[in-house]
N, C-alpha and C positions, 0 to 999 in steps of 0.2 A: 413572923410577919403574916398578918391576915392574906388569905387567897378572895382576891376578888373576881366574879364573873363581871366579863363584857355585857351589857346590854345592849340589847335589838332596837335601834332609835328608828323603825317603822319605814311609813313611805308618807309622801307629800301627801297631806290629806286626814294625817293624822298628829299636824302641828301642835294642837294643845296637848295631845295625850303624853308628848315628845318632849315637851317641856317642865311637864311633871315630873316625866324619870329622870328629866338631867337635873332636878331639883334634886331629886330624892339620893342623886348618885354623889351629888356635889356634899351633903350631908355628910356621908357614909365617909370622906374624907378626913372630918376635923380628926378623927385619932391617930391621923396618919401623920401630923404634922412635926411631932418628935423623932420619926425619919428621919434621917441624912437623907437615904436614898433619897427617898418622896420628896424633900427640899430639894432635891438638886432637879427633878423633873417634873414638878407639880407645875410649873410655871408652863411650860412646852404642852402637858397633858390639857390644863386647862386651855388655851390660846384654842387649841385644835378642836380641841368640840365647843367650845362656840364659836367658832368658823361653820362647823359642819351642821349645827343649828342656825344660823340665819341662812344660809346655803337653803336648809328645810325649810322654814320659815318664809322666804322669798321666792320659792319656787313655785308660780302658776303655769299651768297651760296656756299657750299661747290660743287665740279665738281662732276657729278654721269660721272664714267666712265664705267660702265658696269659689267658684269661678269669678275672676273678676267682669265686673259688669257695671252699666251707667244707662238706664234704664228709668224713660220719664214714666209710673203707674200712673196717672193721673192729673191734668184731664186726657183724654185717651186722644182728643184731635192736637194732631203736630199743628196746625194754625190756628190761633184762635185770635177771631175776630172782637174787636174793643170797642165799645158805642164811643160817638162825639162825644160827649161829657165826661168818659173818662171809667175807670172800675179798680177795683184790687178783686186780687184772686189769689188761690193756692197751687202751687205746683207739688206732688207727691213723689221726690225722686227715689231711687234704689240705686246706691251706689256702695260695691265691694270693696271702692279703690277710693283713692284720694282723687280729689276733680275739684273745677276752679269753671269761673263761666266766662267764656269766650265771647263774642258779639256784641261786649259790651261798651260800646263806644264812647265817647266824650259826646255825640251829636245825640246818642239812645241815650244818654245820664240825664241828658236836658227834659227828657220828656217821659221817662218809666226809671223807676228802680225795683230791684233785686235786692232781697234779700234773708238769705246769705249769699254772697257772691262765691262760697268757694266751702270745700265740708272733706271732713276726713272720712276713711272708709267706717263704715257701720254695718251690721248685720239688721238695723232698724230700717224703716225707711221715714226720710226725711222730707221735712217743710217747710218750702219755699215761697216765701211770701212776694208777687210781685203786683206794683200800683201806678198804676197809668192815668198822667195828668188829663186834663181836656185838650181839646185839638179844636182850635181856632184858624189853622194853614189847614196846606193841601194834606191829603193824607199820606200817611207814613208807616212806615214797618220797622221792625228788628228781626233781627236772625240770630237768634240766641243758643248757645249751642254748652251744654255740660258737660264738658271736658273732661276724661279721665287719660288715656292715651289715645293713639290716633283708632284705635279698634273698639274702645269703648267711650263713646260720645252719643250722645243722643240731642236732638234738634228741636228745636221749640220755635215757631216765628210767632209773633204779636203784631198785628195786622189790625191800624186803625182811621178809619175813615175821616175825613176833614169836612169844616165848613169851603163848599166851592165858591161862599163870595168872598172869605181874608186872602182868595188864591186869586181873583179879580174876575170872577165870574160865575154865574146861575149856574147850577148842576140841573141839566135838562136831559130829556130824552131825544132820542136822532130824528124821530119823526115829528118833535115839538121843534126840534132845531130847523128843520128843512120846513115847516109849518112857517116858522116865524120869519123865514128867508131877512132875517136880519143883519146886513152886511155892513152895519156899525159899534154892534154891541159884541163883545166876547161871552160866553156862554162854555160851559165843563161838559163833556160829553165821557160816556163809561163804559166801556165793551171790549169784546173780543177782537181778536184782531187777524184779519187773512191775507194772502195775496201780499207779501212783504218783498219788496223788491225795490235795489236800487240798482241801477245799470253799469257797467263797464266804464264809461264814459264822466260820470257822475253827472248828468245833465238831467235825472230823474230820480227819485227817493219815493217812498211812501207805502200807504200800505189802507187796508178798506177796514172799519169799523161797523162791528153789528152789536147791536145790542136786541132786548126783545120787541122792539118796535119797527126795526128797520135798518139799512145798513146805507152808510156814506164813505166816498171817496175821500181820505188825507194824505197828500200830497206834501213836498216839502217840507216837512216837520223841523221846526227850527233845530232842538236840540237828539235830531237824530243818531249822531255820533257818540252821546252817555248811555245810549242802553244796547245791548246786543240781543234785536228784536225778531223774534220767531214769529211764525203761523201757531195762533191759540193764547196767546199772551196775553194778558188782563189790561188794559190801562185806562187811562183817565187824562185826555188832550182838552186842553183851551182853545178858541180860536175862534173868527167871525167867517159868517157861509158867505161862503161864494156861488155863482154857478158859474161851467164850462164851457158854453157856448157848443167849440166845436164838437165835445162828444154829449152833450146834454146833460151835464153829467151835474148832481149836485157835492158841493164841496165844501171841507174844512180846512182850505189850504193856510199854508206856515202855521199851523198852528205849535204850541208846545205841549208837551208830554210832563204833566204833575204828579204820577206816579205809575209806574207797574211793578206788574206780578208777575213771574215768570211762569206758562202755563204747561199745559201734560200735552202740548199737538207740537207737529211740526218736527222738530228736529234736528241734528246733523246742521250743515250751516246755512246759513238764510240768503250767502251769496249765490245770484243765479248763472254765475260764471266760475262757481266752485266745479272742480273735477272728479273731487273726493272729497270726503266728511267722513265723521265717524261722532257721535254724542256719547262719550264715555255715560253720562247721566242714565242712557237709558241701557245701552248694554256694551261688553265686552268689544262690540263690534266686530266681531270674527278676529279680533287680537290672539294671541299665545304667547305665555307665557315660557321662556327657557333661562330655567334657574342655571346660573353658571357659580354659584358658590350659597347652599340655603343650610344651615345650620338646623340641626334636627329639632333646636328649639322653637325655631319659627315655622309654623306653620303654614304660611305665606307670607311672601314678601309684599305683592300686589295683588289688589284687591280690589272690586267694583263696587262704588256707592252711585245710589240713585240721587244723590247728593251734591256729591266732590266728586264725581269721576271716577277714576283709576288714580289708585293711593297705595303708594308704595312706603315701607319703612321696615326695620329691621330692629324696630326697639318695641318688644315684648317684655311684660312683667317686669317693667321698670331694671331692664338690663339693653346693654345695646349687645350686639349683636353683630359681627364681619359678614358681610354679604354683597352682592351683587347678581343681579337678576333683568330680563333681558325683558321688555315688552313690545313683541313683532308684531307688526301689519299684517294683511296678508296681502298678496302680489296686486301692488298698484298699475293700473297698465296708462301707460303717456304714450303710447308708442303715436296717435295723431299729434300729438301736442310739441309745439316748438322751445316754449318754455313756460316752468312753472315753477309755485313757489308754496313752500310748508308755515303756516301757521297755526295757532294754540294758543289756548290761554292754562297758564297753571300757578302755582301756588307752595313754596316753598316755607318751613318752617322746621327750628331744631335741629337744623346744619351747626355744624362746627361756627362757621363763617360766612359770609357772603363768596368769600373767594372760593375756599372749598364747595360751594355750591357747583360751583363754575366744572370741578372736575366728576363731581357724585351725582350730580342729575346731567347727563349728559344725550346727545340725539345724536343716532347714528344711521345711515344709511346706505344702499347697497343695488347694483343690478343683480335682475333675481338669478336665483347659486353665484353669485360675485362675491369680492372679498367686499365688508363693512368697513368703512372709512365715516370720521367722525364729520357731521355739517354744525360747521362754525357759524358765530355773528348770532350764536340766541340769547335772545335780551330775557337777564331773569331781575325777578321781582326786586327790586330799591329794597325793601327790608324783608325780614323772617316776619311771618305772616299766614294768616289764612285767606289773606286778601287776593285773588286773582289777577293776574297780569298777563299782558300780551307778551307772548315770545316773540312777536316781529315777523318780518316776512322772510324766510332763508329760501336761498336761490338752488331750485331743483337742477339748472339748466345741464347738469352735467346729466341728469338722467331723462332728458326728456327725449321723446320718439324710442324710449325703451318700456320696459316692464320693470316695475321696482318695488323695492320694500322700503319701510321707516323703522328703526326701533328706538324703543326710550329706556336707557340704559341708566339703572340705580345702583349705588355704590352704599357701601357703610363701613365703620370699620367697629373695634370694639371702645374704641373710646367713644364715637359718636356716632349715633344711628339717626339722622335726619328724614324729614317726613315730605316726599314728591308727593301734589296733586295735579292731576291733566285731565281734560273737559274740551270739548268745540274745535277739534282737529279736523283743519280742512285743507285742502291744496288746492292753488286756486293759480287762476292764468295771469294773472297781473298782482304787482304788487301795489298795495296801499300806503306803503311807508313814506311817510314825509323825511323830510332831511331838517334839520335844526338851519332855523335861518343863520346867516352870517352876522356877526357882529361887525358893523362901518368903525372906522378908527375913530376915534375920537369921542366914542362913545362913551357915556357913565355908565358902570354898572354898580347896583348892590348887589351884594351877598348876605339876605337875612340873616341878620345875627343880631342877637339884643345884647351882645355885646362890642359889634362894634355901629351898629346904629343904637343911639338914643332914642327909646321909645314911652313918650309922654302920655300920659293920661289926662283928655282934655275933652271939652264940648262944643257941640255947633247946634245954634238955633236952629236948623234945619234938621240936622241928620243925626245928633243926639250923641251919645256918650260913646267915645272912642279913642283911638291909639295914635299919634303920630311921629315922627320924624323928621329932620331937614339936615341934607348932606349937598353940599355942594351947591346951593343956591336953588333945590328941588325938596318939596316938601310932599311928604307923602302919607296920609293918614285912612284910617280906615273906621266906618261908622256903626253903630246897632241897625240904627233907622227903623225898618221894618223888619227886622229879623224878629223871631220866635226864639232865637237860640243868643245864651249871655256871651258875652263880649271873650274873648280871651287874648293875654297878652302875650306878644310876640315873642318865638321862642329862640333859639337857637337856633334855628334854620329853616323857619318858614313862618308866615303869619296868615290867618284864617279869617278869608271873608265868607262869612257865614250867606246864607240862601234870604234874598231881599235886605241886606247888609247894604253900605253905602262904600264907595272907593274913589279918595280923591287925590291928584297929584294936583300944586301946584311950581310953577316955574319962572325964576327971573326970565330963562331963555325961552324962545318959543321953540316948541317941542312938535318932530315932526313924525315922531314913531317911538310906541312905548315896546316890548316884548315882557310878559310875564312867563316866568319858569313854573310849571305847576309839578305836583308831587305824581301822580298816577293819570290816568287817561278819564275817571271818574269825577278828578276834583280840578280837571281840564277844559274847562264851560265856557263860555259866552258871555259877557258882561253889556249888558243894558246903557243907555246912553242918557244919564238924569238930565244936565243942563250943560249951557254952555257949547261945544263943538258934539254935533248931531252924530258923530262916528261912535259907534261902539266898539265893544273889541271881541275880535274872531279868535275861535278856540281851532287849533290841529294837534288834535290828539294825536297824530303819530308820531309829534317831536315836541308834544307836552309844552306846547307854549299857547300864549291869549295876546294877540299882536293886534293895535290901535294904530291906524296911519293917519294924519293930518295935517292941521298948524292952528296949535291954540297953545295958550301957555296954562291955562286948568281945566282938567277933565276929570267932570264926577260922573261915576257910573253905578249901575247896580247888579249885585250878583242878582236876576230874578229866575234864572233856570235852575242852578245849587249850588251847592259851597264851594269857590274857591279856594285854593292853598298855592298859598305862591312863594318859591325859595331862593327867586333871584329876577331882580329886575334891572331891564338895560331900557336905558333913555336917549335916545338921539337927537338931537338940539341941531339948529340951524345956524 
């Protein structure tokens, strides 16, 4: 029997040479085949080296690409501003990680795309092409944000100026406006904004506009309640001058608000009967941090963006992560104060659940060296989201005429590490919370559903291509009209009256109060009064409804402040 040497089959990298020898070895075989032996284990000998060559064969290095990172190279400014007519452009990103683009709404698809909307990790960096229709309305923005996890994101806003007469008015300067003392025409004015103040009482709102020309008082701003407006904030109000008489004063009063920008002044919260603020945006605010379980893989749990706030999560390098971590005030003093109340806006996302939210973003607080007991009644966000919401007003009163703290207490566990954002924590002497009005017996409600209303695709001479319904002897349809933004039909649980869209009920019975259920406090607005019964309808954000009183059996309206979303309507009939 021939003595055969083993051969040396190398290392990855030297695949072809390896295949050579195993030719040359398999050769060296044929005279072996009159063997018993060799017949009884040629079959087993063979199998296993080529195993052990496609093993070599398919063996690469995996790519080290670095720290992970989501990093916009180019263009270098986070806002870039878009002429009226419209542009395309390139976005240069570096992304380590896999990332997806956030910001991208159904209301921004109408009017820019992206693309690609979403890209795997690369060691290359990549190009993103994004193209911006013309802008014939007021102006508009996105906030478009490149996803990888909550620690590697990078921010991009698109900021584009409108024609101010498709908004129903001349874009003028403050000194042309007060020039023109024109107290029948509406006119767009643009500036900065000071002195933002609405009182206790609410029997006063407003705030002073400067631009480079000069500066005017505005006063009752119709749709003051959608934006949460600071000292230094950008905007752009409609509205016909007035003057004051008793303070001499020249004015834009009621007017409305067709876009802002939210600016780098001001701060903390804009109420002037706030006790306490804190603007996570701009810092920590003398907060601390007491990790009560941080996992050596996480490097922090909470974190301060000049962005989102204070952002807490426990899901690093696409693992979660068991945690919980404590974020303290430092000593609140109420000791003047008879009662007070904690409010915030924040931003949930990547919870297990909405109910689990309930237990893993939780608000605690304490008299100072007391034991921590949890404050209930805080309202979190309707879905997982990067969208902000009000937590409501929770009642301090057990700590007031004391010294106290607040903490905002993050949980996770290894199955799910979900992502708390908090921003605009203020304490303040009075609550603002509305109460959900009462439903009267006998009232109709719907519950939007396109599946248990029928919802028709139809037209109206007036108000143009749109959606309706009829349930119970009430017809309820909704229009394009003047909207900039396409029609969409009604979903499962809300229908969308787009910004200068049309809204019309009509009624065998005469109808003596409508209530509209809205989705968030932003798509919470005011609806215009086209024809027919002269009432419009009133937006209370703090119980998210748009409530019409009257007696008429049809009422057409228009969203002309912004987009409605409505998920349930009650009708009262006489």
């Amino acid at each position: 029997m021939p003595v055969f040497q083993a051969k040396s089959w190398g290392i990855p990298g030297d695949n072809l040479r390896n295949l050579f020898a195993f030719s040359s070895f398999m050769t060296n075989f044929t005279e072996l085949n009159s063997s018993c032996y060799f017949k009884m284990k040629l079959k087993h000998i063979l199998l296993s080296m080529a195993a052990t060559v496609v093993a070599i064969v398919g063996c690469e290095k995996t790519q080290d690409l670095g720290p992970a990172e989501v990093t916009v190279v180019s263009p270098s400014e986070t806002t870039i501003n878009v002429p009226i007519e419209g542009t395309e452009f390139t976005v240069t990103l570096k992304a380590t990680i896999d990332w997806a683009l956030q910001g991208y709404t159904e209301d921004v698809a109408s009017w820019l795309s992206v693309s690609p909307a979403s890209g795997a990790a690369s060691s290359e960096n990549q190009t993103i092409t994004v193209k911006v229709l013309a802008n014939d309305g007021a102006d508009r923005k996105a906030d478009l944000v490149f996803y990888g996890n909550v620690l590697c994101k990078a921010a991009l806003t698109v900021s584009q100026k409108g024609n101010g007469a498709a908004v129903g008015g001349e874009v003028i300067t403050v000194a042309d406006f007060i020039s023109k003392a024109d107290t029948q025409t509406e006119y767009v004015l643009h500036g900065t904004i000071s002195d933002v103040t609405k009182n206790a009482s609410g029997s006063y709102w407003g705030f002073v506009l400067k631009d480079e020309t000069g500066e005017i008082s505005c006063p009752f701003v119709e749709n003051w309640d959608e934006f949460a407006l600071k000292n230094g904030d950008v905007v752009s109000i409609k509205g016909k001058y007035s003057y004051y008489e008793k303070k001499s004063q020249h004015q834009l009063a009621n007017g409305t608000i067709i876009s802002h920008e939210a600016g780098q002044g001001g701060g903390g919260s804009t109420d002037p009967e706030a006790i306490y603020s804190a603007d996570f945006t701009a810092s920590m605010c003398n907060f601390t941090i007491d990790d009560k379980n941080k996992p050596s893989e996480v490097e922090a749990v909470w974190s301060q963006n000049s962005q989102y706030g204070m952002v807490a999560t426990a899901y690093v390098n696409s693992t979660n992560y068991a945690a919980e971590s404590w974020l303290v005030s430092p000593v609140i003093d109420l000791a003047s104060e008879s009662k007070a109340f904690l409010t915030f806006e924040h931003a949930v996302n990547f919870f297990k659940d909405l109910e689990t939210v309930k237990t893993e973003a939780v608000v605690y607080a304490r008299v100072e060296n007391g034991e921590w007991a949890e404050l209930n009644g805080v309202k979190y966000p309707s879905r997982m989201s990067w969208t902000y919401a009000s937590a409501g007003y929770l009642d301090l009163s057990a700590y007031a005429g004391k010294k106290m703290q607040i903490a905002f207490v993050y949980k996770s566990t290894e199955e799910k590490a979900g992502t708390w954002e908090i921003k605009n924590v203020s304490i303040v002497k009075e609550s603002k919370e509305s109460v959900e009005p009462e439903i009267p017996d006998g009232a109709i409600t719907w519950e939007i559903n396109n599946e248990v209303q029928t919802w028709d695709k139809i037209s109206d001479e007036t108000y143009g291509e749109g959606y309706s319904a009829t349930v119970d002897g009430i017809t309820v349809g909704f229009y394009k009209y003047n909207s900039t933004s396409g029609l969409k039909e009604p979903s499962t649980d809300q229908i969308r009256i787009y910004k200068n869209a049309a809204f019309k009920i009509s009624s065998e019975k005469t109808l003596k109060e409508v209530i509209l259920y809205s989705t968030e406090s932003k798509y919470c607005v005011g609806l215009t009064s086209l024809e027919g019964d002269a009432n419009g309808f009133t937006a209370d954000t703090g119980s998210l409804t748009v409530k019409w009183t009257g007696s008429a059996k049809e009422i057409v309206a228009a969203a002309t402040i912004a987009q409605v979303r409505v998920t349930k309507i009650v009708f009262v009939c006489e």
